[in-house]
Biopython code that builds the backbone (N, CA, C, O; Angstrom):
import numpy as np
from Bio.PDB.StructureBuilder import StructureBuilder

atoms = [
    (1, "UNK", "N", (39.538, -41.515, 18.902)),
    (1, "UNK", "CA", (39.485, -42.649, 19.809)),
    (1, "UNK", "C", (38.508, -42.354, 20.939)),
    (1, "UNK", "O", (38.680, -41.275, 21.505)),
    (2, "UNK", "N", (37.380, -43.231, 21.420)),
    (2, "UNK", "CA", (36.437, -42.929, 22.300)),
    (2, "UNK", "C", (37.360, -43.945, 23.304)),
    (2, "UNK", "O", (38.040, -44.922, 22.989)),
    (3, "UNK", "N", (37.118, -43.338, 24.625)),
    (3, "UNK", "CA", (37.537, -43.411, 25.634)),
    (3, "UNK", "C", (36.930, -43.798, 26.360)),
    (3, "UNK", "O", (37.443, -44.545, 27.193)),
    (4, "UNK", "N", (35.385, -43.466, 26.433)),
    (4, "UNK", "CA", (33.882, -43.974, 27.859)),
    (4, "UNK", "C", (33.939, -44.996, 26.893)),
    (4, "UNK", "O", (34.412, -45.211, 25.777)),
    (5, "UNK", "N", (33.084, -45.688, 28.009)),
    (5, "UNK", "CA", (32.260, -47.160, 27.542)),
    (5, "UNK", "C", (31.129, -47.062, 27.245)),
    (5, "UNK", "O", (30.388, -46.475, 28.034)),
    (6, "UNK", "N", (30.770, -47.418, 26.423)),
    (6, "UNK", "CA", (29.324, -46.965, 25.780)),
    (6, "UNK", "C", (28.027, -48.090, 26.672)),
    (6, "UNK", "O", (28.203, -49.298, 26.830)),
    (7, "UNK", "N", (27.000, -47.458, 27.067)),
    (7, "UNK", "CA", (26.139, -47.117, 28.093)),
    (7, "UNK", "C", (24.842, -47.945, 27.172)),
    (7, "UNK", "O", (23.914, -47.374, 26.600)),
    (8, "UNK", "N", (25.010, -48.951, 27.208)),
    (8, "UNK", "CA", (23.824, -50.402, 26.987)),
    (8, "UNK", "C", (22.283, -49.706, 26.632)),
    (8, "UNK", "O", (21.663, -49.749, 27.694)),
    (9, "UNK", "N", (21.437, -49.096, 25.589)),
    (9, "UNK", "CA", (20.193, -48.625, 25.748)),
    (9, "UNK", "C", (18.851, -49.547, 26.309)),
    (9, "UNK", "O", (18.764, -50.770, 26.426)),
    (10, "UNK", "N", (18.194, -48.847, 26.504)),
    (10, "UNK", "CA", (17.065, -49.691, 27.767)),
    (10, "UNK", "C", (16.273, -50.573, 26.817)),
    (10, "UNK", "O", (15.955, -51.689, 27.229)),
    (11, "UNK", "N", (15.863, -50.145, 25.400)),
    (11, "UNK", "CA", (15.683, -51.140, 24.353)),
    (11, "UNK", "C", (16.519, -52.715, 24.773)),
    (11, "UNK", "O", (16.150, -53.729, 25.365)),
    (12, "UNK", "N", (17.527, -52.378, 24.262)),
    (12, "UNK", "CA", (18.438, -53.493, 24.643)),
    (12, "UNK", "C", (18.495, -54.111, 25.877)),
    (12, "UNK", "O", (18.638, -55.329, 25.986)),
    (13, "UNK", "N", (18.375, -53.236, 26.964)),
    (13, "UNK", "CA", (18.539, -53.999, 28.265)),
    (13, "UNK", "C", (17.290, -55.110, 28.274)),
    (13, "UNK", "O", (17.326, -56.306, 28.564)),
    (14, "UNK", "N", (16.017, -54.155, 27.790)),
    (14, "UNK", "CA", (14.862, -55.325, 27.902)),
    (14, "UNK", "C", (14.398, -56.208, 26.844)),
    (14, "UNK", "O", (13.463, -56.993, 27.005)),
    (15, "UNK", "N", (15.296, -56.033, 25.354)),
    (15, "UNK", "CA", (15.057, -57.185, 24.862)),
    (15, "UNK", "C", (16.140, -58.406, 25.701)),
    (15, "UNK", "O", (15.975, -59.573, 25.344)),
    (16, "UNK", "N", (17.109, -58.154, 26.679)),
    (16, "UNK", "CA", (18.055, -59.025, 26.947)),
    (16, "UNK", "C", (17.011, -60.092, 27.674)),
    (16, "UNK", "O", (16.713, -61.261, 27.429)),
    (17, "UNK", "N", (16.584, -59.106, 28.716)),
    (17, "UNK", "CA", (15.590, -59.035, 30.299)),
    (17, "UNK", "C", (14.333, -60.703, 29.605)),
    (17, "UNK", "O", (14.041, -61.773, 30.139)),
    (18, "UNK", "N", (13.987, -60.126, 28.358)),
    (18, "UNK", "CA", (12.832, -60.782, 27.932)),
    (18, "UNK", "C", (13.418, -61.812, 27.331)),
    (18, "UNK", "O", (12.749, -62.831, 27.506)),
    (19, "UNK", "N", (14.698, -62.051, 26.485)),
    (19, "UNK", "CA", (15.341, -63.436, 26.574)),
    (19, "UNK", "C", (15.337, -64.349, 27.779)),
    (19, "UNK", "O", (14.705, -65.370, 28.046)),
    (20, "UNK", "N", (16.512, -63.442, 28.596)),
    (20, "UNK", "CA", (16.788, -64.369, 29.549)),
    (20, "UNK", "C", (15.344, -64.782, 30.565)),
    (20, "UNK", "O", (15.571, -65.690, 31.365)),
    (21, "UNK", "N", (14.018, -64.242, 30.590)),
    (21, "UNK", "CA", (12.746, -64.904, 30.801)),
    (21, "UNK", "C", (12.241, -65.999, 29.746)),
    (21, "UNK", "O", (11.646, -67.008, 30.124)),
    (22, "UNK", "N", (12.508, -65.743, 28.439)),
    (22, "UNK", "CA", (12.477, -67.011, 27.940)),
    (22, "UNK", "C", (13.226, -68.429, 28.402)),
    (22, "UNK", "O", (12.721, -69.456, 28.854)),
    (23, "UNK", "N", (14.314, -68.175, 28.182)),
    (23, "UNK", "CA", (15.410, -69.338, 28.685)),
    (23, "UNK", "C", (14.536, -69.804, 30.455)),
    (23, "UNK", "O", (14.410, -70.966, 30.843)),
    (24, "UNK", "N", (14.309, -69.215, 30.827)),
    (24, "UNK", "CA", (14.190, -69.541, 32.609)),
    (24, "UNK", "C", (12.739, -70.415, 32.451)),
    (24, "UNK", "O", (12.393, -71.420, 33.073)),
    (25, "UNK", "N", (12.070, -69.716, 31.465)),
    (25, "UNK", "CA", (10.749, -70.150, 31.269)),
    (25, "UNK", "C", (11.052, -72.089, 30.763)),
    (25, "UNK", "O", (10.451, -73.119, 31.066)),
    (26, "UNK", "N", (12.380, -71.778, 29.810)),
    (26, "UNK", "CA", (12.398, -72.935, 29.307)),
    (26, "UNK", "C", (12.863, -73.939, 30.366)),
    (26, "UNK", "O", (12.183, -74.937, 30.602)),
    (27, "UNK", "N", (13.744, -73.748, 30.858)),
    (27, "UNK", "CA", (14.525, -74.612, 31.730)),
    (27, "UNK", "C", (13.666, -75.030, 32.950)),
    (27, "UNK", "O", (14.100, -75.990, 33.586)),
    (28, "UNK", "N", (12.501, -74.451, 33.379)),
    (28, "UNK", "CA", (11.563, -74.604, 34.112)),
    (28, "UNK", "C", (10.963, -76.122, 33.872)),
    (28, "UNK", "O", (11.198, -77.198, 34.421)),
    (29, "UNK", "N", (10.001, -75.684, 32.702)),
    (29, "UNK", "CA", (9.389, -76.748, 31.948)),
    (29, "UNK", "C", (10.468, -78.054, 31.971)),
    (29, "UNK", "O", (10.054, -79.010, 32.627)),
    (30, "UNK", "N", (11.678, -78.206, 31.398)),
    (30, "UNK", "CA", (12.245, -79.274, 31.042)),
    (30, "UNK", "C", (12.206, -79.824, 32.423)),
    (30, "UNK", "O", (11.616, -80.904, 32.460)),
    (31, "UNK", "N", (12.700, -79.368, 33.685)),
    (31, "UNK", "CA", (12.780, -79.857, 34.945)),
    (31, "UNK", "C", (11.663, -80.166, 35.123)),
    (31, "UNK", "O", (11.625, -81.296, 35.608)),
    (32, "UNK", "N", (10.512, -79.659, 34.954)),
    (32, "UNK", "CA", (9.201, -80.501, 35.099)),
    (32, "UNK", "C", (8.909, -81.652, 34.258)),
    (32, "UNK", "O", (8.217, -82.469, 34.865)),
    (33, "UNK", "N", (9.188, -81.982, 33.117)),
    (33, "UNK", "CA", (9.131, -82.643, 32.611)),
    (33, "UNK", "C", (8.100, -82.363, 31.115)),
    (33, "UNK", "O", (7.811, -83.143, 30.207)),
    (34, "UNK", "N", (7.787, -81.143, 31.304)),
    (34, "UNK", "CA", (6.802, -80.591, 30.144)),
    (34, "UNK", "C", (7.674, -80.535, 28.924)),
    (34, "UNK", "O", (8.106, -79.415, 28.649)),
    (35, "UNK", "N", (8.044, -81.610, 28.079)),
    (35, "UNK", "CA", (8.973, -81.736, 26.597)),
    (35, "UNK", "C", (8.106, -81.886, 25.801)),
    (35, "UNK", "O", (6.916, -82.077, 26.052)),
    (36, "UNK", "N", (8.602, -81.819, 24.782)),
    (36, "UNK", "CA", (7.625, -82.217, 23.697)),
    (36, "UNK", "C", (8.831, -83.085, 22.342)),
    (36, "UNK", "O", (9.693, -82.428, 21.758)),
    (37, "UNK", "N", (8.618, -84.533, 22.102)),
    (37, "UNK", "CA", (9.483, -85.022, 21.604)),
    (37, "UNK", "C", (10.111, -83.944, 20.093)),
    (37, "UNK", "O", (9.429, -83.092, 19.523)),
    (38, "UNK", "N", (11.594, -84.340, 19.736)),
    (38, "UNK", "CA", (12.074, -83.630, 18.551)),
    (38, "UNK", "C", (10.704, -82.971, 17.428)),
    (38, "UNK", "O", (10.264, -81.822, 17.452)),
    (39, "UNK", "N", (10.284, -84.033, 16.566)),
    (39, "UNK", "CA", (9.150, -83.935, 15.701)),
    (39, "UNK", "C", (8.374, -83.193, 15.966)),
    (39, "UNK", "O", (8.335, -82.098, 15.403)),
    (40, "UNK", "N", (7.365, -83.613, 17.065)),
    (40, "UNK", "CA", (6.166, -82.564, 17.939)),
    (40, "UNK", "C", (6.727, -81.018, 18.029)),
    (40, "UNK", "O", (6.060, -80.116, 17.522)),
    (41, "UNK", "N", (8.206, -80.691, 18.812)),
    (41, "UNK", "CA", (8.376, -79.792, 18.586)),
    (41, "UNK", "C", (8.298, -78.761, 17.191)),
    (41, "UNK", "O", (7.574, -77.808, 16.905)),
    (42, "UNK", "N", (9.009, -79.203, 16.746)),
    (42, "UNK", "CA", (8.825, -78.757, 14.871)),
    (42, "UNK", "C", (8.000, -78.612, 14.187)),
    (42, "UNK", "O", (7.956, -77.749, 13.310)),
    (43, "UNK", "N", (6.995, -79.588, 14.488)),
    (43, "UNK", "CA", (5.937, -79.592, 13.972)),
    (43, "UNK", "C", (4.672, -78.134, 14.730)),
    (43, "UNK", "O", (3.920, -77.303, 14.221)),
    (44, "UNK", "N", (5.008, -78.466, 15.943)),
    (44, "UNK", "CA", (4.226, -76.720, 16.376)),
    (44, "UNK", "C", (4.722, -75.539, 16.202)),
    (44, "UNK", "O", (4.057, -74.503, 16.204)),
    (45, "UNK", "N", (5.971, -75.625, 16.034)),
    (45, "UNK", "CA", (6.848, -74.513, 15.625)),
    (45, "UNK", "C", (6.795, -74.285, 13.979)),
    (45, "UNK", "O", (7.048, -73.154, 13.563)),
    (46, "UNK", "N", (6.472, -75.332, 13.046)),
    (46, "UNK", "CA", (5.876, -74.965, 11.764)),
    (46, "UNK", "C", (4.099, -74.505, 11.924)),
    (46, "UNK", "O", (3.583, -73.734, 11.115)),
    (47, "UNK", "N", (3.551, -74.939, 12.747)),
    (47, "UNK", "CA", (2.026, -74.300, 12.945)),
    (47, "UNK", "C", (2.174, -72.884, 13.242)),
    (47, "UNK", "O", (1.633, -72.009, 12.567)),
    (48, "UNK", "N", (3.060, -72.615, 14.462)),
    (48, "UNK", "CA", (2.907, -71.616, 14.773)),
    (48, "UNK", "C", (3.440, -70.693, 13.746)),
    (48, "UNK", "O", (2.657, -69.764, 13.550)),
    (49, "UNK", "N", (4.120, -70.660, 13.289)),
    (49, "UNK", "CA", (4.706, -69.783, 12.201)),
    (49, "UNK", "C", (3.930, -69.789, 10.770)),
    (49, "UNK", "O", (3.768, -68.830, 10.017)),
    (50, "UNK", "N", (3.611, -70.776, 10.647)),
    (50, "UNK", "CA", (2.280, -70.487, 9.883)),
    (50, "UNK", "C", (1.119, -69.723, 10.029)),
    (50, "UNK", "O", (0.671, -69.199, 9.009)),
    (51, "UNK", "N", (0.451, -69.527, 11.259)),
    (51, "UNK", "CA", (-0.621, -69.243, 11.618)),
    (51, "UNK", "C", (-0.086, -67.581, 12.021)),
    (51, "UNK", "O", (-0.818, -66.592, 12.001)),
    (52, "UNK", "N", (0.960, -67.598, 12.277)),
    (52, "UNK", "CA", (1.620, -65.888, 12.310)),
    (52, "UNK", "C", (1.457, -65.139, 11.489)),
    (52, "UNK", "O", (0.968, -64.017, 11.621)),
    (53, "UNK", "N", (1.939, -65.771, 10.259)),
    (53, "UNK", "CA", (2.305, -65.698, 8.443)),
    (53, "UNK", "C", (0.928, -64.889, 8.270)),
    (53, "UNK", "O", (0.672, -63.689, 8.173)),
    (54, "UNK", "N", (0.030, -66.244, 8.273)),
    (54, "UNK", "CA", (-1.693, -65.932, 7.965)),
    (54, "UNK", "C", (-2.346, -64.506, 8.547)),
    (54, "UNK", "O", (-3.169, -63.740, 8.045)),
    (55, "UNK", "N", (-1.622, -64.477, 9.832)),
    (55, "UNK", "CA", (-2.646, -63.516, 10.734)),
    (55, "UNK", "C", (-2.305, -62.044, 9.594)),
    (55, "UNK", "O", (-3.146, -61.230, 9.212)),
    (56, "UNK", "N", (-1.087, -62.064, 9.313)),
    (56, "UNK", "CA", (-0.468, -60.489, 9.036)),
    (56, "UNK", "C", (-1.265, -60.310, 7.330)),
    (56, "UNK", "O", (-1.510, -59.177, 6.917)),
    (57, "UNK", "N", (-1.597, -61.542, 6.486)),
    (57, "UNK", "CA", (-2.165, -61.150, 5.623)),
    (57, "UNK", "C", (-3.874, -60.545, 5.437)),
    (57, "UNK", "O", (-4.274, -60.152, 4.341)),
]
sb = StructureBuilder()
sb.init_structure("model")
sb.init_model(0)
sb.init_chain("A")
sb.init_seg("    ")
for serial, (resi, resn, name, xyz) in enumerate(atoms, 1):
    if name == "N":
        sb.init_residue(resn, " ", resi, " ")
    sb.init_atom(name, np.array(xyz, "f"), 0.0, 1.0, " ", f" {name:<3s}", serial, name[0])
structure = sb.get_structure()
């Protein structure tokens, strides 16, 4: 039975760090008004992931 609390690695702390800058990043934009309707979204989010795909081949 472990007894300490196990101690969060700094990996982890800064993939958290770099989420929660995403989210802030996002919630920014929406209060400004920078959206991009349902479709539009998806639709750059299939570009972009395409063009990711491409780069690595």
């Amino acid at each position: 039975m472990e007894l300490t609390k196990k101690i969060p690695t700094t990996d982890k702390n800064q993939e958290n760090n770099h989420l929660l800058r995403m989210l802030d990043r996002g919630i920014d934009d929406m209060e400004a008004g920078r959206e991009l309707p349902l479709e539009d979204a998806f639709r750059k989010i299939t570009e972009l992931r395409d063009a990711r795909r491409n780069a690595r081949i």
